[in-house]
C-alpha positions as CSV (number, residue, x, y, z in Angstrom):
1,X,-15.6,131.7,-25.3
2,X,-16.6,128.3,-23.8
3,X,-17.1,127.8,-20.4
4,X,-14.2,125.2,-20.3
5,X,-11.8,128.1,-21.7
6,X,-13.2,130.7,-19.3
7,X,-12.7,128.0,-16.3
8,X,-9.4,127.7,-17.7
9,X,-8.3,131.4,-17.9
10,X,-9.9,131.8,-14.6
11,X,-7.7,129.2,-13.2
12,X,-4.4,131.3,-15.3
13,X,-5.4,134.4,-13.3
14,X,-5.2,133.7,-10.0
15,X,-2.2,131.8,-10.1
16,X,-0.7,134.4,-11.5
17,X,-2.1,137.1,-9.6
18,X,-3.5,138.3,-5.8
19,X,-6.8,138.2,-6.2
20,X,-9.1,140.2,-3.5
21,X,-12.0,140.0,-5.0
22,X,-14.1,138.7,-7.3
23,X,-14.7,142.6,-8.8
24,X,-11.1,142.2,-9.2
25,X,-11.1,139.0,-11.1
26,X,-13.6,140.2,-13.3
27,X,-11.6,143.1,-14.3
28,X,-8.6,140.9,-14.6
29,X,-10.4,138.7,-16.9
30,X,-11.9,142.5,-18.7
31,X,-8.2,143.4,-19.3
32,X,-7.8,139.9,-20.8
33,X,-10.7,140.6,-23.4
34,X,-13.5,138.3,-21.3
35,X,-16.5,140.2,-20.2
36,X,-18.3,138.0,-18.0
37,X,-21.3,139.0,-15.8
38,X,-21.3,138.8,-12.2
39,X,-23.3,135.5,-11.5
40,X,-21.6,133.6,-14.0
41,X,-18.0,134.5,-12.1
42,X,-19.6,133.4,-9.1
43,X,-21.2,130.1,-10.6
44,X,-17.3,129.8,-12.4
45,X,-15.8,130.2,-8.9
46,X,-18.0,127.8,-7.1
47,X,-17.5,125.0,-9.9
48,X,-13.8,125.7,-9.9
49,X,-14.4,125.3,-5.8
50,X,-11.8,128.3,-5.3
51,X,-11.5,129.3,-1.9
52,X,-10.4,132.7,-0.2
53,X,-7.3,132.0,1.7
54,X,-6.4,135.1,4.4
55,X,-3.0,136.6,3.6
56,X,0.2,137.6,6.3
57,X,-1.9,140.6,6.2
58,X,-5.3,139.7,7.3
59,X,-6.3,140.6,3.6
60,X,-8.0,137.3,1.3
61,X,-7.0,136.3,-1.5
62,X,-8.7,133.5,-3.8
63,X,-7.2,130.2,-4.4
64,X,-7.5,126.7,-5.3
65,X,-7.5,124.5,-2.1
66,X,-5.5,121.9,-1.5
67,X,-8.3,118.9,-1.5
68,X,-9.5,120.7,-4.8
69,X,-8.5,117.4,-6.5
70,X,-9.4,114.7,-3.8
71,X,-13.0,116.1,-3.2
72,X,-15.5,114.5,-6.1
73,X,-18.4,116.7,-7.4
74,X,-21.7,116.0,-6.1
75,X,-23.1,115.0,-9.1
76,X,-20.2,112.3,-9.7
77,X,-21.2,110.7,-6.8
78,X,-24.8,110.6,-6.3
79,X,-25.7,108.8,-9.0
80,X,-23.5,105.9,-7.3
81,X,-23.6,106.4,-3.9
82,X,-27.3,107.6,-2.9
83,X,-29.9,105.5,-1.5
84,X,-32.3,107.9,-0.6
85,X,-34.0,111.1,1.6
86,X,-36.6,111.8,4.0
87,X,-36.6,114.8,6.3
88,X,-39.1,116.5,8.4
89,X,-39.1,120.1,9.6
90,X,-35.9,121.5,9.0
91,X,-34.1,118.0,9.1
92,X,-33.2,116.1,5.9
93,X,-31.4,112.6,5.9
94,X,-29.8,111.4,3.6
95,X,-28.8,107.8,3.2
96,X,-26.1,106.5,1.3
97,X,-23.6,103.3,0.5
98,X,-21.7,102.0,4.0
99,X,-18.5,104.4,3.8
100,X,-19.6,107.1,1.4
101,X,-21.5,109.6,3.9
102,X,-18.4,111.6,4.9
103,X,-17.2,111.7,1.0
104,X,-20.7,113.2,-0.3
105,X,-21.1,115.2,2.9
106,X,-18.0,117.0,2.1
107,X,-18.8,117.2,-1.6
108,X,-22.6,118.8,-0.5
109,X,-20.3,121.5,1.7
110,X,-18.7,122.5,-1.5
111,X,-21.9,123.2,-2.8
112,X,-22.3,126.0,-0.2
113,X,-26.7,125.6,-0.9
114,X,-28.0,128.6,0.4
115,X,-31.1,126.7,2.2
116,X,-28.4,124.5,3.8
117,X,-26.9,125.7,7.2
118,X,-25.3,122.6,7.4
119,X,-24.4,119.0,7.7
120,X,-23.4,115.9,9.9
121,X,-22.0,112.9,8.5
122,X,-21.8,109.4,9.8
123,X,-20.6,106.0,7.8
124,X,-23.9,105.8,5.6
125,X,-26.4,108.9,7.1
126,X,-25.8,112.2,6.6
127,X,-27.9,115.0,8.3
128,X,-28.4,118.1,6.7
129,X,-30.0,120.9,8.8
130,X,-32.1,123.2,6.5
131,X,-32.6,127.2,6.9
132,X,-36.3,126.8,6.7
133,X,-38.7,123.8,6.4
134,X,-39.7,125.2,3.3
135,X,-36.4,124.8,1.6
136,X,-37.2,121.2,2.8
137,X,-38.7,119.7,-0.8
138,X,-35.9,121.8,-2.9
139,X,-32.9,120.7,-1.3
140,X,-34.6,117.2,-1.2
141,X,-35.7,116.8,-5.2
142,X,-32.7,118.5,-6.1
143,X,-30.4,115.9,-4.8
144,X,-33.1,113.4,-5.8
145,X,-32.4,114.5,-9.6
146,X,-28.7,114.8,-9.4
147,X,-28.9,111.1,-7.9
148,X,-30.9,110.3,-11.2
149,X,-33.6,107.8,-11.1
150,X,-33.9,104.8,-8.9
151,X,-31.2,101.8,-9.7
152,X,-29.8,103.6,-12.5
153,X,-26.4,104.5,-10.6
C-alpha cells in the first residue's frame, strides 16, 4: 500500500471512529488488512498533523484540527521564506522574509522536534530554544537542508 493510500485510510478511520490511541488505530487499520509498524503510524500521524482532542469525558480522542489546512508544511515554506540561522548555546535564530516568522514558527511547532522545547516568533526572527546545546548543529543543518541551498528558493 502506498503511503498516500495509508494517509488516506488513516484519515477514513478516524472520522469514522473514536480513536484513543494510536494502539487502537493500528488495530483499526489491522482489521482493515494494513499492518503497519508503530513508528511509521506515528511518522503517518505527525505528517497528517492529527491532534488529540479531550472528549465530554476527559478521555482523547485523535483528530484533524481545524488550521490543518491553513498551516503550510515546513518544507513548503523554507525554501521561500528562509534567510538564515545562527544560535549559540541553547539559542537558535532563525531569520526569515518581513511577515513570514509567525507562519514558519507555527509550521516548526507542528513539527513537534524533540531537541526543540520551543519557539518565539516575531515579524522576521524566530527564536527557537533548544533542549541541549548539542542538539544546536542538528536542528540548525536540518532546517538549513529543508531551506535548500542559498538563493535557490
Amino acid at each position: 500500500m502506498s503511503k498516500r493510500d495509508r494517509h488516506a485510510l488513516i484519515l477514513d478511520v478516524i472520522r469514522k471512529h473514536r480513536v484513543t490511541s494510536q494502539e487502537a488505530l493500528r488495530e483499526l487499520l489491522l482489521a482493515r488488512g494494513t499492518d503497519v509498524t508503530q513508528a511509521t503510524l506515528s511518522r503517518d500521524m505527525r505528517e497528517l498533523r492529527l491532534v488529540k482532542l479531550p472528549g465530554a469525558d476527559g478521555a482523547g480522542h485523535y483528530s484533524l484540527p481545524d488550521d490543518w489546512n491553513t498551516t503550510p508544511s515546513l518544507e513548503s515554506l523554507l525554501p521561500a521564506l528562509f534567510q538564515g540561522a545562527e544560535g549559540v548555546n541553547h539559542l537558535l535564530v532563525v531569520h526569515t522574509m518581513k511577515g513570514a516568522a509567525q507562519t514558519v514558527a507555527a509550521a516548526m511547532d507542528w513539527e513537534e522536534w524533540p531537541e526543540v522545547l520551543g519557539t518565539l516568533a516575531g515579524d522576521d526572527t524566530i527564536l527557537l530554544v533548544l533542549r541541549t546545546p548539542a542538539a544546536l548543529p542538528v536542528v540548525q543543518g536540518r532546517i538549513e537542508r529543508m531551506a535548500g541551498p542559498p538563493g535557490g528558493g
